[in-house]
C-alpha positions in Angstrom: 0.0 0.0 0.0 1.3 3.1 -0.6 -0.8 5.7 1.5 -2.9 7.3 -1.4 -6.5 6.7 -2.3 -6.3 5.6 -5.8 -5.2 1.8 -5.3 -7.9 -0.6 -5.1 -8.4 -2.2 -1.7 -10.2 -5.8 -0.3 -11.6 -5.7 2.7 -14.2 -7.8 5.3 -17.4 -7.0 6.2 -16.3 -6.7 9.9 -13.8 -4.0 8.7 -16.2 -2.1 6.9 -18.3 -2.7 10.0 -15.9 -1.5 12.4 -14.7 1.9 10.2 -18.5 3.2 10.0 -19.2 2.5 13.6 -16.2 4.9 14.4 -17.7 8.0 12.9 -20.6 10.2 13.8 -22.5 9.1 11.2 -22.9 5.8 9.2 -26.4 7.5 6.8 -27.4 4.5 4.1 -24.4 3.0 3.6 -24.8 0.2 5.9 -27.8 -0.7 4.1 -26.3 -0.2 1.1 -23.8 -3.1 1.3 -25.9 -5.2 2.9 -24.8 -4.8 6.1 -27.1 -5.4 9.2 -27.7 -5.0 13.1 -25.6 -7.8 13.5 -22.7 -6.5 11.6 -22.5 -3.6 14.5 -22.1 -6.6 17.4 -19.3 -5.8 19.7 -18.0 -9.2 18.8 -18.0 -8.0 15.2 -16.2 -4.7 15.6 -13.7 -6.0 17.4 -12.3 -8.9 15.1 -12.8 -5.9 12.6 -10.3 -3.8 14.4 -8.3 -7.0 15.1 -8.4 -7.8 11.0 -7.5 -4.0 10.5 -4.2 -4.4 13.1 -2.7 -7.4 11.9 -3.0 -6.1 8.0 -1.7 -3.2 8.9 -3.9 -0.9 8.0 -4.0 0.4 11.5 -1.9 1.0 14.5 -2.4 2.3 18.2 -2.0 6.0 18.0 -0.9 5.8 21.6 0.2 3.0 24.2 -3.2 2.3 25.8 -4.6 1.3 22.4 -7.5 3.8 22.5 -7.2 5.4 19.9 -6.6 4.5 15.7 -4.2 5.7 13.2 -5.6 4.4 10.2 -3.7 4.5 6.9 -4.0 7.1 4.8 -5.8 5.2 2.0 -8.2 3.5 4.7 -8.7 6.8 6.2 -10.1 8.5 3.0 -11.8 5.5 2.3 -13.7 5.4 5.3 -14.4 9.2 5.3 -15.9 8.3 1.8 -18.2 5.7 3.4 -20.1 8.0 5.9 -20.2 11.0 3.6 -21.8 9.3 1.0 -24.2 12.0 -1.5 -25.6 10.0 -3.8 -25.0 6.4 -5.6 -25.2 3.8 -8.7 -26.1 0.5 -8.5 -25.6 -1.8 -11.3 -26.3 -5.4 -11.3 -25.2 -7.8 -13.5 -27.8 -11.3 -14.4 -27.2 -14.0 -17.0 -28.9 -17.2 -17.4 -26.2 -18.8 -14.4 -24.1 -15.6 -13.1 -24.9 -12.7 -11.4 -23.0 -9.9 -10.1 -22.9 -6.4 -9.1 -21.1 -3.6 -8.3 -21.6 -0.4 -6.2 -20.3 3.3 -6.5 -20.5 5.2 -3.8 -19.8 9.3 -4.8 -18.8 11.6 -0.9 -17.5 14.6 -0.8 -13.6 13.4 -1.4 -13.7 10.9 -2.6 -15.8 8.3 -5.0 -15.3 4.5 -4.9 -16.5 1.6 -6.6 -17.4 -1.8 -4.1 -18.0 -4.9 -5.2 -19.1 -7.8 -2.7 -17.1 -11.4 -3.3 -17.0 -14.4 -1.1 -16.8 -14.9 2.4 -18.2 -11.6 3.1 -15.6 -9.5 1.7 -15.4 -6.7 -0.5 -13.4 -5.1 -3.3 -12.6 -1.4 -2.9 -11.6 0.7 -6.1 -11.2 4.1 -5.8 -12.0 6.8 -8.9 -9.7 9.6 -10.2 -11.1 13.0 -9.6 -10.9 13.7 -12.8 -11.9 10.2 -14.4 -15.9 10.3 -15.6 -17.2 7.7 -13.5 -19.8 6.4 -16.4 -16.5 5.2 -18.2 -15.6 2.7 -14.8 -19.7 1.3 -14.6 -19.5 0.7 -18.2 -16.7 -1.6 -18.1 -17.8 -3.3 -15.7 -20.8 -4.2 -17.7 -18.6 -4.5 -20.9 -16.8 -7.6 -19.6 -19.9 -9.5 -17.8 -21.8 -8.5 -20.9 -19.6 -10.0 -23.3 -19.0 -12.8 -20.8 -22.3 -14.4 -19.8 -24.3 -13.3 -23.3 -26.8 -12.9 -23.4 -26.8 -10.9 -19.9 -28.4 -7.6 -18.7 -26.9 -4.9 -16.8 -29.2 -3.0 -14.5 -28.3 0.7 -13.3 -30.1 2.3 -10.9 -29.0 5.8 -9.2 -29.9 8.1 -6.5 -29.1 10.4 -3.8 -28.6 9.7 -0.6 -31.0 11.8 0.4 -34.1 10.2 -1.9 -32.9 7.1 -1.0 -32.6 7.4 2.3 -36.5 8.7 2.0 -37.4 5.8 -0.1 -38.4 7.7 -3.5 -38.1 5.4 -6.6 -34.7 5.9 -8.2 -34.4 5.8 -12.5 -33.1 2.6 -13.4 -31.8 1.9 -17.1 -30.6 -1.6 -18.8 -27.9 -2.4 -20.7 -28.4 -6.1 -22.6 -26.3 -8.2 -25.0 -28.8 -11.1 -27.2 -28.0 -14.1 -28.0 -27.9 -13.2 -31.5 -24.7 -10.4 -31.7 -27.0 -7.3 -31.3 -27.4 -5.0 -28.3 -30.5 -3.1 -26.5 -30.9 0.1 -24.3 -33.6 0.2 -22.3 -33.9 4.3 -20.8 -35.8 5.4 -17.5 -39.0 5.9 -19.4 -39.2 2.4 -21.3 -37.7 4.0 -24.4 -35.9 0.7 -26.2 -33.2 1.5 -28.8 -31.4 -1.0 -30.4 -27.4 -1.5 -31.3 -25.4 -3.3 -33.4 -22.3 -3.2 -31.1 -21.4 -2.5 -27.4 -20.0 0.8 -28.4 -23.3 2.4 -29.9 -25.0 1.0 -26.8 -22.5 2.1 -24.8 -23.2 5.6 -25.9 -26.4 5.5 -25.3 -25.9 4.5 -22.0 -23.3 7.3 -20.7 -26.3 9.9 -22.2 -28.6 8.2 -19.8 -26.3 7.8 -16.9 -25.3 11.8 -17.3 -29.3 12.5 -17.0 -29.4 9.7 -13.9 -26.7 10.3 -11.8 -27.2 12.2 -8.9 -23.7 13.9 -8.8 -21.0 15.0 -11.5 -19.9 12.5 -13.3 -16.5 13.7 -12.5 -15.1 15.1 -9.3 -13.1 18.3 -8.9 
């Protein structure tokens, strides 16, 4: 690791646990990645910190062990993780895969998560100056091409709406069985492509009109 907030991170859910737990707020990200009331147990927390100490992602800031030094790329990270302003979800379904991933725009910072086995999590941060549309489409690029024919679903919201439970705009992204492509928009609009590229396109219009926050971050 070496102390920034670019590199991409994996992580347990007791971690993630145990780094929203320590600020003043956690808002909807909790529910976001699926954690629960369990994942806030004492028992929890503490073989989060435990995890977090022999990684060495943290240390004692002072003899008694009260207090954290985290590093700096699991500091902004966290900081990211209770400041979240808004969200997209896209998940991934083919006939006998599924997947998913998460980004989650704060203030600072914007990362993408996705969950993987055994309860742990992948953590990739975003450039500031990087258009985050360009990171979700890959991500559907490869399962896309993959698991055809598949479907990518991207929903998106602020934290805010979400946290009040208004519907957010979702959009689809498919590849057919036969070579050709469909965009599905928030109002049921259905365009067809003949390659990922042309859907692709259609799909960072939509996402730009979606997303809650700038697609980049200055």
């Amino acid at each position: 690791m070496d102390g920034t907030a670019t590199e991409q991170l994996s992580m347990t859910a007791a971690e993630l646990s145990f780094l929203l737990a320590s600020g003043d707020k956690q808002g909807q990200t909790p529910r976001l990645l699926g954690l629960t009331e369990a994942d806030r147990a004492d028992a929890v927390l503490s073989a989060g910190v435990g995890s977090l100490l022999l990684r060495h992602l943290a240390a004692p800031a002072d003899g008694s062990g009260s207090r954290l030094d985290l590093a700096p790329a699991i500091a902004a990270v966290a900081a990211g993780l209770r400041e979240v302003r808004g969200f997209v979800q896209v998940g991934l379904t083919a006939e006998d895969h599924a997947d998913g991933v998460l980004l989650l725009h704060a203030e600072r910072i914007r990362v993408m998560v996705a969950a993987r086995a055994y309860r742990t999590y992948d953590l990739s941060p975003i450039p500031a100056d990087s258009d985050a549309r360009e990171a979700l489409l890959s991500v559907a690029d490869r399962f896309l091409h993959r698991h055809r024919p598949a479907v990518a679903t991207f929903t998106a919201a602020s934290a805010a709406d979400f946290e009040r439970g208004i519907p957010q705009p979702k959009a689809t992204l498919s590849s057919k069985a036969d070579g050709t492509w469909l965009v599905v928009t928030r109002d049921g609009a259905e365009t067809k492509a003949d390659d990922f590229d042309a859907a692709a396109t259609l799909m960072r219009d939509e996402l730009g009109k979606m997303m809650p926050t700038p697609v980049t971050q200055s």
